[in-house]
Residue, then its C-alpha position, 0 to 999 in steps of 0.5 A: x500500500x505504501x508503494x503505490x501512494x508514494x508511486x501517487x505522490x512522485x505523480x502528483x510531484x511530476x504534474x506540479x512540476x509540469x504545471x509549474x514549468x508551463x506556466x514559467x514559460x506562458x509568463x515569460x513568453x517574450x510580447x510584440x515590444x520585446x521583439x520589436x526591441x530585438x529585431x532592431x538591435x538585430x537588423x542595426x547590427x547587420x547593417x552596421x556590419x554591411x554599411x559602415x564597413x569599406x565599400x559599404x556606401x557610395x562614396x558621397x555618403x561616406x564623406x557625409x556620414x562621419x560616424x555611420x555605426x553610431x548613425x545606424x545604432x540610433x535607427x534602432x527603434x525606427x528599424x525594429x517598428x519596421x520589423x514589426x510591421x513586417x512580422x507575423x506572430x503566432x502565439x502558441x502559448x508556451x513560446x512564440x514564432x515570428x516570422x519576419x519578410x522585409x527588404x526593399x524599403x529605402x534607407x537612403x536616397x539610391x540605398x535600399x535595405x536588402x531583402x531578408x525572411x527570418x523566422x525567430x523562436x521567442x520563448x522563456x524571455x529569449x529569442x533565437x533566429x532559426x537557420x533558414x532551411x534553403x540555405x544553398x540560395x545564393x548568399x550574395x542575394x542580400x539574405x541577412x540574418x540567416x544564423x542561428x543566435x540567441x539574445x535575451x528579450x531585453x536586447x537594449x539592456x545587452 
C-alpha cells in the first residue's frame, strides 16, 4: 500500500512540476515590444556590419556620414517598428514564432535595405533566429540574418 501512494505522490510531484514549468514559460513568453526591441538591435547590427564597413556606401555618403555605426545604432527603434510591421506572430502559448519578410524599403536616397525572411523562436524571455532551411540560395542575394543566435528579450539592456 505504501508503494503505490508514494508511486501517487512522485505523480502528483511530476504534474506540479509540469504545471509549474508551463506556466514559467506562458509568463515569460517574450510580447510584440520585446521583439520589436530585438529585431532592431538585430537588423542595426547587420547593417552596421554591411554599411559602415569599406565599400559599404557610395562614396558621397561616406564623406557625409562621419560616424555611420553610431548613425545606424540610433535607427534602432525606427528599424525594429519596421520589423514589426513586417512580422507575423503566432502565439502558441508556451513560446512564440515570428516570422519576419522585409527588404526593399529605402534607407537612403539610391540605398535600399536588402531583402531578408527570418523566422525567430521567442520563448522563456529569449529569442533565437532559426537557420533558414534553403540555405544553398545564393548568399550574395542580400539574405541577412540567416544564423542561428540567441539574445535575451531585453536586447537594449545587452
Amino acid at each position: 500500500m505504501s508503494a503505490s501512494r508514494a508511486s501517487l505522490g512522485l505523480s502528483i510531484a511530476g504534474a506540479a512540476a509540469l504545471a509549474l514549468s508551463a506556466t514559467a514559460l506562458v509568463m515569460s513568453n517574450p510580447d510584440p515590444q520585446a521583439f520589436e526591441d530585438y529585431a532592431g538591435e538585430r537588423i542595426a547590427r547587420h547593417l552596421s556590419e554591411d554599411l559602415c564597413g569599406r565599400g559599404g556606401l557610395p562614396l558621397l555618403f561616406q564623406l557625409i556620414a562621419q560616424d555611420c555605426e553610431r548613425l545606424v545604432q540610433d535607427q534602432r527603434s525606427a528599424l525594429g517598428r519596421l520589423a514589426r510591421s513586417h512580422t507575423r506572430r503566432v502565439n502558441l502559448g508556451l513560446f512564440s514564432l515570428y516570422a519576419t519578410e522585409l527588404g526593399g524599403q529605402a534607407l537612403l536616397p539610391g540605398l535600399r535595405l536588402p531583402r531578408f525572411s527570418v523566422t525567430t523562436l521567442a520563448v522563456a524571455g529569449r529569442f533565437h533566429t532559426l537557420p533558414r532551411l534553403d540555405q544553398d540560395d545564393d548568399a550574395s542575394d542580400g539574405q541577412a540574418g540567416t544564423g542561428s543566435e540567441s539574445s535575451s528579450g531585453q536586447a537594449r539592456n545587452r
